[in-house]
Structures are given as structure tokens and as C-alpha cells.
C-alpha positions as CSV (number, residue, x, y, z in Angstrom):
1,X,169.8,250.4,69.6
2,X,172.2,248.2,71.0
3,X,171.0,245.1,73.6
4,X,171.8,247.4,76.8
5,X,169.2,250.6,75.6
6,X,167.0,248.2,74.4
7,X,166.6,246.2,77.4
8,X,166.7,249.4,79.9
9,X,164.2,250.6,77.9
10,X,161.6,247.6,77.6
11,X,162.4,245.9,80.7
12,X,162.2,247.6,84.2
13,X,164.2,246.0,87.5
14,X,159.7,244.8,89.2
15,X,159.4,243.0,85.9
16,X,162.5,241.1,86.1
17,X,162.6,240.5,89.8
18,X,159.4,238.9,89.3
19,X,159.6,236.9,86.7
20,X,163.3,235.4,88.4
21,X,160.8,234.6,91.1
22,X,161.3,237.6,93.6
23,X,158.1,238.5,95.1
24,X,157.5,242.3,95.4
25,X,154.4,244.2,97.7
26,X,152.5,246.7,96.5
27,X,154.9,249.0,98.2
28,X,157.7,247.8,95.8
29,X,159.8,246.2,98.6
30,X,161.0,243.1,98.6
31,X,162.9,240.4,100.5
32,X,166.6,241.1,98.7
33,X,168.0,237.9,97.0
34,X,171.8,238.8,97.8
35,X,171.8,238.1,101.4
36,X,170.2,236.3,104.1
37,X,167.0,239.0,104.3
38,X,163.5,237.8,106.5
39,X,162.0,241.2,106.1
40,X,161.6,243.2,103.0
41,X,164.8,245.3,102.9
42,X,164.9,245.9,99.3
43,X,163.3,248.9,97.4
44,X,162.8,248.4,93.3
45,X,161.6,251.5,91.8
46,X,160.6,252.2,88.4
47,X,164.1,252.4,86.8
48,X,166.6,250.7,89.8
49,X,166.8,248.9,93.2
50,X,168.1,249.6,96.3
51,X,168.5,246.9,99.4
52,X,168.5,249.2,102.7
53,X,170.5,245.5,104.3
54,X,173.5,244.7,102.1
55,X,173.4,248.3,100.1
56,X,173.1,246.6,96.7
57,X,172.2,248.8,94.0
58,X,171.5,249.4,90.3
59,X,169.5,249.3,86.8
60,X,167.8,245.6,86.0
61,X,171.1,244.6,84.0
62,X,173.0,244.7,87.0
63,X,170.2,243.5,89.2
64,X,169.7,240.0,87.1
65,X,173.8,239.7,86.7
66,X,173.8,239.8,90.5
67,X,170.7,237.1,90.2
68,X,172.9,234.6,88.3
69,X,176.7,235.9,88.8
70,X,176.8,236.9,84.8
71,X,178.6,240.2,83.2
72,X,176.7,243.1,82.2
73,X,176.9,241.9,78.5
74,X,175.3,238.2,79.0
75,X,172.7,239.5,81.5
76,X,171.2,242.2,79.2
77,X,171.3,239.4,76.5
78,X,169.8,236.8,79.1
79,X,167.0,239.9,79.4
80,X,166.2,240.5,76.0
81,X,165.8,236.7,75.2
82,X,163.6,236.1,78.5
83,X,161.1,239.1,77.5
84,X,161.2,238.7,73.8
85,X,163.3,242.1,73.2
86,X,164.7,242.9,70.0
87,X,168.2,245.1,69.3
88,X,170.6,245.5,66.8
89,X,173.7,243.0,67.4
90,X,176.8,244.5,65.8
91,X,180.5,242.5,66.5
92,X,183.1,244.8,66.1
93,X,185.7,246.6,67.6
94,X,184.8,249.3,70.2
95,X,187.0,252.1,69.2
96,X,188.8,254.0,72.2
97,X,186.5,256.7,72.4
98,X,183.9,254.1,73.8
99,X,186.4,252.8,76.3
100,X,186.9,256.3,77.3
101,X,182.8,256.7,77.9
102,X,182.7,253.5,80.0
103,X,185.7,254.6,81.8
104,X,183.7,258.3,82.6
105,X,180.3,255.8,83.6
106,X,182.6,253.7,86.1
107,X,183.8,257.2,87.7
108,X,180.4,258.8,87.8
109,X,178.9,255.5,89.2
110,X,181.5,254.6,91.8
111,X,180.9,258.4,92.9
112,X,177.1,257.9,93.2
113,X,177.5,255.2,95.2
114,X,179.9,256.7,97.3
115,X,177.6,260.0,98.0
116,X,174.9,257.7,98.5
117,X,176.8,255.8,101.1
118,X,177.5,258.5,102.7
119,X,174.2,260.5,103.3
120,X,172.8,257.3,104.0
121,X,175.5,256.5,107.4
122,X,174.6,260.3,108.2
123,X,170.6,260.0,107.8
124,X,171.6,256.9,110.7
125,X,173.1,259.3,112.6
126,X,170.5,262.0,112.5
127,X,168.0,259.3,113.7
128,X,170.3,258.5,116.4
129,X,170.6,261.9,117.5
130,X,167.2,262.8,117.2
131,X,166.7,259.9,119.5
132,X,169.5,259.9,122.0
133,X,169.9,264.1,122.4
134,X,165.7,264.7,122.5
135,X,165.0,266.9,125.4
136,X,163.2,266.6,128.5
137,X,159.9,268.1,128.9
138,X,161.7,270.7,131.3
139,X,164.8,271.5,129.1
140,X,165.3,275.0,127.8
141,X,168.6,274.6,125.6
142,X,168.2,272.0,122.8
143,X,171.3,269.8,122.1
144,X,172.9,270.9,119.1
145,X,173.1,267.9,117.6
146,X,169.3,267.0,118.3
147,X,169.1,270.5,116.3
148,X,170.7,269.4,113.3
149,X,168.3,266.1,113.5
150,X,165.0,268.2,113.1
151,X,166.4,270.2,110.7
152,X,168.5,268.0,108.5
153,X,166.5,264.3,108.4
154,X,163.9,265.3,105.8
155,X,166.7,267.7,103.7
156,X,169.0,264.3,103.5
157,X,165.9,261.4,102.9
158,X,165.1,263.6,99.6
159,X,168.5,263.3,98.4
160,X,168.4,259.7,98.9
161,X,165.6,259.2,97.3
162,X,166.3,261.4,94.2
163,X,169.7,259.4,93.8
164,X,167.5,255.7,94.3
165,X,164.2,256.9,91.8
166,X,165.6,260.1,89.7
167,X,166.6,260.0,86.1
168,X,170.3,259.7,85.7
169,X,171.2,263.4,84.3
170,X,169.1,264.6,87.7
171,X,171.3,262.2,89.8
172,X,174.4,263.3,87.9
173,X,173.7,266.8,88.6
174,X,173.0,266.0,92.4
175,X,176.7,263.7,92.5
176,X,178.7,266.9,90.5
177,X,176.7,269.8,92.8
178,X,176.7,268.1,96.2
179,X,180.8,266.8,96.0
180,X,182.0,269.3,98.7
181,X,179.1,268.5,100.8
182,X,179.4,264.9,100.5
183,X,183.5,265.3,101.1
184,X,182.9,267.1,104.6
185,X,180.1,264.9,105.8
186,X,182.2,261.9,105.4
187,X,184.7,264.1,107.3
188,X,182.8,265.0,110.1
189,X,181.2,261.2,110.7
190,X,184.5,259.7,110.5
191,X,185.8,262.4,113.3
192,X,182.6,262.5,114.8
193,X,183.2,258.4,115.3
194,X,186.1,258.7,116.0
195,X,186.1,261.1,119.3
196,X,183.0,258.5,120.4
197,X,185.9,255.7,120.6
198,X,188.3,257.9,122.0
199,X,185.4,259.1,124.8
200,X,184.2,255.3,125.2
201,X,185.6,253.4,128.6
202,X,189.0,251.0,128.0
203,X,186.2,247.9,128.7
204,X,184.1,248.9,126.1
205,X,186.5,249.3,123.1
């Protein structure tokens, strides 16, 4: 078991945070240490660690290389020192077919944080919606958009949290079967924005 398995394995991203001297609640949030954060914004769940503020995210290797600006290599090596973890440590050459597999990782992990970027800027808008198109007591047509709100919010908040607290073959499968969806969200935001600055007052742009 190389020093990246092992530490994954024996080390999760509460234990570290803690002992770097990051106080967590009960609730698992805590005040992010990447940017200037007064109220809790960050959420550390059993396996990763999401900050809600500065959109931060990852396993405890890249949570403590964040910590202390290291690579992935030294900070899983700074991990298994500081909690007494054990690993075979092997020095030679990764042969291309490794290169290849951390090359397949980057994609799938520049692709999870893209769809999770982009469900999270359309669970804003939902609350938006829900907020600015809720009807009066008197209205007998509901805005379409208030609409999509009621009936999309809780379908898009389980997503997210299946991408922030799910194992990674569940969040793989949710990234490779929710692609289309994720490309015509984005779509309809950035149009959706888009005709709001085209529909705003010259003095206001």
C-alpha cells in the first residue's frame, strides 16, 4: 500500500483539520482556513471537505497541502509521519501506464468539480426564485420559474451532497450520468444571466 492509500485510509480530513488546529462543531463545520471566513463556511465530512465561501474542496491530502502550500506527495508523507502511519515506500520509475491513470483522475476530477460548480450556482438560483417569483396570497398562476424552485431545490441539494459525502465510484457514476444535464444547466444560467444584464437599466450595468 503506497503512502497516498495508506493515509486516505487511516487518516480522515476532522482528524487532520484538528490536529493542524482547525476547530470543527458537532455539525462538522468549520471556519475554512483558505480565506478570510468569521462564520463556519466549511463542511468536513467523513471522507472530504467542502468550504460553501471560497469553494475549496477535496480528500485530507489535498486539504493539509492547502494547510501548508505542499504537493500531494510531501503532504500525504507529512500525514503518515504526524499520525504514526505506516506504507510501503518504493523509488522507482512510474511507468506510463501510471501517468495515463493520473492523467484519467485529473479529467474525472476537474469534471467533478465542474458539475459541482455548476448545480451549486443553480441551487442559488432556485433559492432566488423561490424567493423573488413566490406568489401573492391572491395569485392564481404561479411563476414558472417559482415552479421549477419547489420542484427542483431538494432534487439538486441531494446531488450536492452525494458529490461532497458519496464514495468516489457513486460520485463517478453521478459526473459520467448527469454530463448532458450539467452541460445545459450551465447553458441555461449563463443565458438566463445574460438576458437579466441585457433587461437591467444603462445605470445599473
Amino acid at each position: 500500500m503506497n503512502v497516498f492509500e495508506a493515509v486516505k485510509q487511516s487518516v480522515t480530513p476532522r482528524q487532520a483539520a484538528e490536529h493542524y488546529g482547525v476547530k470543527v462543531n458537532r455539525n462538522g463545520m468549520a471556519c475554512c482556513p483558505f480565506h478570510q471566513d468569521k462564520n463556519p463556511s466549511m463542511k468536513i465530512y467523513k471522507q472530504r471537505f467542502h468550504c460553501f465561501g471560497c469553494q475549496e474542496d477535496g480528500d485530507v491530502i489535498d486539504f493539509t497541502s492547502r494547510l501548508y502550500g505542499l504537493s500531494a506527495k510531501e503532504a500525504a508523507e507529512k500525514l503518515a509521519a504526524d499520525f504514526g502511519v505506516s506504507y510501503e515506500s518504493r523509488s522507482r520509475a512510474s511507468p506510463r501506464p501510471v501517468q495515463k491513470k493520473i492523467s484519467e483522475e485529473l479529467r474525472f476530477r476537474e469534471s467533478e468539480q465542474k458539475c459541482f460548480r455548476v448545480y451549486s450556482d443553480y441551487l442559488r438560483l432556485l433559492e432566488k426564485w423561490r424567493t423573488e417569483y413566490a406568489p401573492e396570497p391572491d395569485d392564481e398562476d404561479w411563476h414558472p420559474l417559482f415552479v421549477e424552485a419547489l420542484t427542483k431545490q431538494t432534487y439538486v441539494e441531494y446531488l450536492l451532497d452525494m458529490l461532497l459525502s458519496s464514495t468516489m465510484e457513486k460520485r463517478s457514476e453521478l459526473v459520467t450520468e448527469h454530463g448532458k444535464e450539467v452541460r445545459d444547466i450551465e447553458r441555461r444560467i449563463s443565458e438566463f444571466t445574460a438576458g437579466k444584464e441585457r433587461s437591467a437599466p444603462a445605470h445599473c450595468r
